[in-house]
TORPA-4810 file (N, C-alpha, C, O; in nm, 3 decimals):
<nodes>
NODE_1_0.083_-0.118_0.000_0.000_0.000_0.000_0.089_0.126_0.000_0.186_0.138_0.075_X
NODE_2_0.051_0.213_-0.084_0.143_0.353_-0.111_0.045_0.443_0.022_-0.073_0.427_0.053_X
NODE_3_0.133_0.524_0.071_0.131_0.609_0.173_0.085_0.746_0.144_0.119_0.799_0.038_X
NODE_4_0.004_0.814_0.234_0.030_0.965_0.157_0.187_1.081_0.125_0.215_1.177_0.052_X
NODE_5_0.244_1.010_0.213_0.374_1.069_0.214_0.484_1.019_0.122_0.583_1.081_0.085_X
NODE_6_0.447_0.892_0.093_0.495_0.838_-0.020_0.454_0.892_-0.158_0.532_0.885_-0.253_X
NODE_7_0.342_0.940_-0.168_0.310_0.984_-0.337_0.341_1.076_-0.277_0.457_1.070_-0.316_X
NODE_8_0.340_1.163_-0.212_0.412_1.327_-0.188_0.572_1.372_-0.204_0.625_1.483_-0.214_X
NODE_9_0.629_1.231_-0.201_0.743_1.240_-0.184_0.814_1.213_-0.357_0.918_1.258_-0.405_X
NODE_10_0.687_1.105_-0.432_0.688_1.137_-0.520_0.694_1.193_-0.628_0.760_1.180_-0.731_X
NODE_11_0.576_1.290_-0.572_0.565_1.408_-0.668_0.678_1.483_-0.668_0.708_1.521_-0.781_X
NODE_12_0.763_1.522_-0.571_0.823_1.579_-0.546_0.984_1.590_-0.613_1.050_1.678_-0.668_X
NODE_13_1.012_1.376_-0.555_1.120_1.391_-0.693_1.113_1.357_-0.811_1.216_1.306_-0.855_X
NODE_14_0.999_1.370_-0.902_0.951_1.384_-1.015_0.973_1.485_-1.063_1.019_1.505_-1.176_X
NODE_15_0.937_1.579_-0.967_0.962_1.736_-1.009_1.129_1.763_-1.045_1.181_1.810_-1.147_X
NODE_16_1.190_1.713_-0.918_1.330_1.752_-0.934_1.407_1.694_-1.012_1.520_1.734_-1.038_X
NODE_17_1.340_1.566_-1.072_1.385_1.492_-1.197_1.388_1.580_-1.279_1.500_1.583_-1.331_X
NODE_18_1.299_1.678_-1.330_1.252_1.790_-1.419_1.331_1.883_-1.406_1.309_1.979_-1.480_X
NODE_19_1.434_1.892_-1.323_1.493_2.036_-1.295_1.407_2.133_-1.202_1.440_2.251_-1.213_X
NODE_20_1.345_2.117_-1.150_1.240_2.164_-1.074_1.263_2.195_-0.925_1.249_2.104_-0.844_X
NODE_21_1.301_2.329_-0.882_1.340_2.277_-0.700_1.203_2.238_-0.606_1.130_2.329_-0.567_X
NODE_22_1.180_2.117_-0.577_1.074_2.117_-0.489_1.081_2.049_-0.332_1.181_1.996_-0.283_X
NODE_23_0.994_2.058_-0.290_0.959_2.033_-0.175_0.826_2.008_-0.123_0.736_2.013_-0.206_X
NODE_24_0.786_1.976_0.032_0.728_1.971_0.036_0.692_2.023_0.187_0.590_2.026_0.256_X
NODE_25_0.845_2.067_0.201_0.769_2.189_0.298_0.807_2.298_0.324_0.928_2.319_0.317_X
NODE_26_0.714_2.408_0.362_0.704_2.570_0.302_0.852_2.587_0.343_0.929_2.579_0.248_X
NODE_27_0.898_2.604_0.443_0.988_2.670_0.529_1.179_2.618_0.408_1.282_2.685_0.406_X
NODE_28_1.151_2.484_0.329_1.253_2.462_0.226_1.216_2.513_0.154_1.263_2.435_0.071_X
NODE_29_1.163_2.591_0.089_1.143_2.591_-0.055_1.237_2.686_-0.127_1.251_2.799_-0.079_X
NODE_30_1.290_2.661_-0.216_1.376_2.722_-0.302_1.316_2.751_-0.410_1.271_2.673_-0.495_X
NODE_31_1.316_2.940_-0.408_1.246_2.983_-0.538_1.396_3.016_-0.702_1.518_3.034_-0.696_X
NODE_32_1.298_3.010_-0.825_1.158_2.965_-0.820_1.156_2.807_-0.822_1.244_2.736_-0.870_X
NODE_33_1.050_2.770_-0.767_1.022_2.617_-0.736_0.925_2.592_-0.712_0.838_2.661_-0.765_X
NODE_34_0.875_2.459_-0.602_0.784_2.413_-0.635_0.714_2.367_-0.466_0.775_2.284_-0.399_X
NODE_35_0.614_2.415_-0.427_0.560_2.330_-0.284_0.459_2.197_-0.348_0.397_2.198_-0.454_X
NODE_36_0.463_2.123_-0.281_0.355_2.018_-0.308_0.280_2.001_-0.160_0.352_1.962_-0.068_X
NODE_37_0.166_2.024_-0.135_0.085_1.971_-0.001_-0.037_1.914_-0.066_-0.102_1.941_-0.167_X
NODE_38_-0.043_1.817_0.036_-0.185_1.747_0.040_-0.334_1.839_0.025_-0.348_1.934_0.103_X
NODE_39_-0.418_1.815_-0.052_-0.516_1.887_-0.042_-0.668_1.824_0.004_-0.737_1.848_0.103_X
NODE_40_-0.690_1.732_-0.114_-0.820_1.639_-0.031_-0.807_1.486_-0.025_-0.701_1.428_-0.052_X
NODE_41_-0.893_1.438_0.003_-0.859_1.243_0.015_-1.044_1.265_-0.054_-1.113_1.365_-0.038_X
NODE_42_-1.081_1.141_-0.127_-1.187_1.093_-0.115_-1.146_0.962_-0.129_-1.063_0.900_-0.195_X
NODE_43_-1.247_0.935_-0.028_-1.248_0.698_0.005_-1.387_0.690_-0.061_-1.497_0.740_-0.040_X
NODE_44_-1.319_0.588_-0.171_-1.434_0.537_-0.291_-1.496_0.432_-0.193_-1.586_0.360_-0.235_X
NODE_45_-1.462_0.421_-0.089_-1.539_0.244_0.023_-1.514_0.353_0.194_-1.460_0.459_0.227_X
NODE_46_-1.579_0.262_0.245_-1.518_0.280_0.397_-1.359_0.204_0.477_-1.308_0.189_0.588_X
NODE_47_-1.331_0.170_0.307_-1.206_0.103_0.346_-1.099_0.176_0.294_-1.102_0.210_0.176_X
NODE_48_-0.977_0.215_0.391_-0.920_0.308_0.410_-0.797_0.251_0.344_-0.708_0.315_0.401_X
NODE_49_-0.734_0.163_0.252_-0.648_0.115_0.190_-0.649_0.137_0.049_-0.570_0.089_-0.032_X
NODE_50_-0.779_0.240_0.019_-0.773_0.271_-0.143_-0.842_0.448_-0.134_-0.942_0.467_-0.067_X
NODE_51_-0.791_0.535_-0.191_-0.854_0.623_-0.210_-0.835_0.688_-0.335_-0.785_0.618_-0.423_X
NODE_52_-0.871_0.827_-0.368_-0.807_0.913_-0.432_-0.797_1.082_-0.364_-0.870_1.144_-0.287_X
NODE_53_-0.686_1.112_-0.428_-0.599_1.209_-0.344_-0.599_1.333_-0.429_-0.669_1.317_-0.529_X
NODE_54_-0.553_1.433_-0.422_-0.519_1.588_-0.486_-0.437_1.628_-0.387_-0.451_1.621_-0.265_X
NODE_55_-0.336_1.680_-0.464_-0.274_1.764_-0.413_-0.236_1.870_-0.489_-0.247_1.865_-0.612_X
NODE_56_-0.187_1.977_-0.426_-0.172_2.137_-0.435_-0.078_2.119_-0.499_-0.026_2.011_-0.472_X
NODE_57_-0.009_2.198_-0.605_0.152_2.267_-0.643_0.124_2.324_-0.649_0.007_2.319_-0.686_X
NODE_58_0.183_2.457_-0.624_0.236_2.537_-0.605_0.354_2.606_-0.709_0.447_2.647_-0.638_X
NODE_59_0.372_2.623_-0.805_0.467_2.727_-0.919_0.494_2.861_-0.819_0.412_2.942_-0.777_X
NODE_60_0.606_2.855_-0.801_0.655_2.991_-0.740_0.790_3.120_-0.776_0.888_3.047_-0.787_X
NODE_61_0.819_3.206_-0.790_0.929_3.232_-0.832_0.945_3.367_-0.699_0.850_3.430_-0.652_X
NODE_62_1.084_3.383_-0.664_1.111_3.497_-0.614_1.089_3.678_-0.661_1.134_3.773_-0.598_X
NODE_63_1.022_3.682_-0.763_0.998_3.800_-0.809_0.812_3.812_-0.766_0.718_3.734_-0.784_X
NODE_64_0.823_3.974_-0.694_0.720_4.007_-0.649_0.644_4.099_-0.684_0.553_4.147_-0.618_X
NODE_65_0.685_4.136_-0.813_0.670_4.256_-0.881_0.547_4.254_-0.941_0.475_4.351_-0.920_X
NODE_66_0.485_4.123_-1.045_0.389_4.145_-1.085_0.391_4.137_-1.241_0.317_4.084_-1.324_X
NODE_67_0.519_4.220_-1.249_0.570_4.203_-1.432_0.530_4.136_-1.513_0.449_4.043_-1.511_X
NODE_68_0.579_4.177_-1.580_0.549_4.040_-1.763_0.675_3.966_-1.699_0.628_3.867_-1.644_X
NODE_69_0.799_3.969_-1.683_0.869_3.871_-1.676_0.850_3.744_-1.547_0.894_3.630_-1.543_X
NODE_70_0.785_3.803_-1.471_0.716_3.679_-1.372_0.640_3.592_-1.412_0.616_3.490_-1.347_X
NODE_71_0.579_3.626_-1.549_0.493_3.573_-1.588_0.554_3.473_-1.683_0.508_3.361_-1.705_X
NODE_72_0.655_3.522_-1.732_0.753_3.441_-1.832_0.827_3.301_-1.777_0.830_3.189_-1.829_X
NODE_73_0.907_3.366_-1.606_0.930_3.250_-1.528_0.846_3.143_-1.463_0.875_3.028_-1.430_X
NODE_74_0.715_3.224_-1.451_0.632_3.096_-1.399_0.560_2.987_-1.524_0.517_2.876_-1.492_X
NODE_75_0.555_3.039_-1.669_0.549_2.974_-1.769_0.642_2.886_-1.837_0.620_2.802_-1.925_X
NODE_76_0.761_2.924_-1.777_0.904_2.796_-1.793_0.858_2.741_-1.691_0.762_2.673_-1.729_X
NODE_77_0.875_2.730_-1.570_0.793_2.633_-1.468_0.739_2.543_-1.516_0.775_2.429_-1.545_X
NODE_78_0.606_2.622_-1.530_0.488_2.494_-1.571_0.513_2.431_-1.697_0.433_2.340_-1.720_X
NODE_79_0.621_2.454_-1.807_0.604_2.363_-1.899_0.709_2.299_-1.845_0.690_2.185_-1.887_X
NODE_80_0.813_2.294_-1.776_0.869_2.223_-1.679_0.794_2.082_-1.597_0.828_1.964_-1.608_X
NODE_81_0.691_2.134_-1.520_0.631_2.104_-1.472_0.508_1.991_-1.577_0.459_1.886_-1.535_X
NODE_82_0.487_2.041_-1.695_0.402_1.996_-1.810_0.492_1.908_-1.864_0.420_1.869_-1.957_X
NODE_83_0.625_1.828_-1.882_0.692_1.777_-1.868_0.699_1.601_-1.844_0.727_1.497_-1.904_X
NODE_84_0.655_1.647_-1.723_0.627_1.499_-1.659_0.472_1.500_-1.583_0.430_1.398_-1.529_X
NODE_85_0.402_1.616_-1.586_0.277_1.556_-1.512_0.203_1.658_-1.646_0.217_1.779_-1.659_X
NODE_86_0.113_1.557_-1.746_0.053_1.704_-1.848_-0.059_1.740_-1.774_-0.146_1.653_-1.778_X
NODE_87_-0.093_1.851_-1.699_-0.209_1.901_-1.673_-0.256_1.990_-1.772_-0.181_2.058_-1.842_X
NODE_88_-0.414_1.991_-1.780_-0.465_2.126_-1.865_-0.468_2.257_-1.794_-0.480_2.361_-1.858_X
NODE_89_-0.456_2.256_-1.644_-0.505_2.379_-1.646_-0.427_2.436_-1.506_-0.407_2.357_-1.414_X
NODE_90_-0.399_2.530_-1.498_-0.315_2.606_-1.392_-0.334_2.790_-1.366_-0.311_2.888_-1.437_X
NODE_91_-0.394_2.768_-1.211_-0.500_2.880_-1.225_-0.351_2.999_-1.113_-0.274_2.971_-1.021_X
NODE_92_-0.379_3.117_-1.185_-0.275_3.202_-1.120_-0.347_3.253_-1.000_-0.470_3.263_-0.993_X
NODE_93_-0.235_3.296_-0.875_-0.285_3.316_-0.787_-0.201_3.401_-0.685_-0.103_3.413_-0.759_X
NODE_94_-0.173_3.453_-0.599_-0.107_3.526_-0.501_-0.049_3.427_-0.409_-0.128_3.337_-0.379_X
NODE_95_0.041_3.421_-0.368_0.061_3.290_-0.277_0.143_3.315_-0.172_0.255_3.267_-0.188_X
NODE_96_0.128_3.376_-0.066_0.212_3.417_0.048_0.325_3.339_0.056_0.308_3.237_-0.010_X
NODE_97_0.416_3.342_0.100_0.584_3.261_0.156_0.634_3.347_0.267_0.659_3.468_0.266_X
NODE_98_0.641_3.275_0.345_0.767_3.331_0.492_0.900_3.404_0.473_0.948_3.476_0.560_X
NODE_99_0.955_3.384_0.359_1.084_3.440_0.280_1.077_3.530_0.207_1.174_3.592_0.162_X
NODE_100_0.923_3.559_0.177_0.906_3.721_0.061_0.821_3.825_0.173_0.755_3.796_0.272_X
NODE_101_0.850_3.943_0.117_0.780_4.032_0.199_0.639_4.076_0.171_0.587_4.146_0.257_X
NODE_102_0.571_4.047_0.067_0.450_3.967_0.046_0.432_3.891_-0.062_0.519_3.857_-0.143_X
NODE_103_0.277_3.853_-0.064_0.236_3.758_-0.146_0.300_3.765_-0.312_0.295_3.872_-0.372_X
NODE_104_0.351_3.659_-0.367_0.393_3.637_-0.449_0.294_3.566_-0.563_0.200_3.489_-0.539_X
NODE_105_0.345_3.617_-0.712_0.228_3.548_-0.803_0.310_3.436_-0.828_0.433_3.426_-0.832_X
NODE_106_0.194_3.330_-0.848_0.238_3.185_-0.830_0.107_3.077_-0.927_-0.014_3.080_-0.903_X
NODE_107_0.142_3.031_-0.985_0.042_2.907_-1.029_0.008_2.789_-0.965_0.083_2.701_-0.921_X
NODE_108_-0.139_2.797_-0.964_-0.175_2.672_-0.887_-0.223_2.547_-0.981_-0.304_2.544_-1.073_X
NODE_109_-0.142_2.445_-0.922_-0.169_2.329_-1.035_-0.195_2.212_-0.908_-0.147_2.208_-0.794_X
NODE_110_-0.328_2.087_-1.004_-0.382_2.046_-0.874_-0.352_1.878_-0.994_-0.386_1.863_-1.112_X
NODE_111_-0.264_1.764_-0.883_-0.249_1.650_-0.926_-0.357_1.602_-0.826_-0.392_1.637_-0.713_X
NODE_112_-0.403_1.485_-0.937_-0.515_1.386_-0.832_-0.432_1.238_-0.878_-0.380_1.213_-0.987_X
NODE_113_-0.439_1.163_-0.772_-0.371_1.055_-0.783_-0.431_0.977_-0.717_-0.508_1.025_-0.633_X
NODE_114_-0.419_0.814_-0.730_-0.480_0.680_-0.683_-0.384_0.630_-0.600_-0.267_0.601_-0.623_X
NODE_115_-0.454_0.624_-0.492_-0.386_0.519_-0.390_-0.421_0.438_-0.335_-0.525_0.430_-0.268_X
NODE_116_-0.309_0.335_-0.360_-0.381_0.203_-0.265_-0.276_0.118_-0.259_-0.287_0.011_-0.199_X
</nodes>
């Protein structure tokens, strides 16, 4: 049985297979890069050995500006990121970090995965 921390850990060096700095927790993260957290579980049974999962990424870069060129780095990202996981869709967003002095623009991209 795969773990939640196991596909998290996954995702994670998948990413960095990609060239991708990620992590999976806030306080590492190396911009620009990548957070991965857990987001929801649904249990297809009351049996807790199979579910399906989502989780958050997070696209981040150290520029807080807002620019066209933030926009340029977080679009190398995600085809980075488009790479090894193809998602359609990645919704932009503001994304606070402990290391910037505020919220940073960032893409949110959401993997759903099977576990069991």
């Amino acid at each position: 049985m795969t773990t939640i921390t196991e596909a998290l850990n996954e995702i994670v060096d998948t990413l960095k297979g990609a060239g991708i700095a990620a992590t999976s927790e806030a306080g590492s993260l190396e911009l620009p890069g990548a957070l991965v957290v857990p987001s929801t579980i649904e249990f297809l049974s009351l049996d807790d050995t199979e579910f399906d999962m989502e989780f958050n990424v997070f696209l981040m870069t150290a520029d807080v500006s807002g620019s066209a060129e933030v926009w340029i780095k977080l679009q190398d990202l995600l085809q980075n990121f488009r790479s090894v996981y193809p998602v359609a869709e990645a919704l932009p967003i503001n994304k606070p970090n402990s290391s910037l002095t505020s919220p940073a623009p960032a893409l949110l991209v959401t993997l759903s995965m099977h576990i069991s």
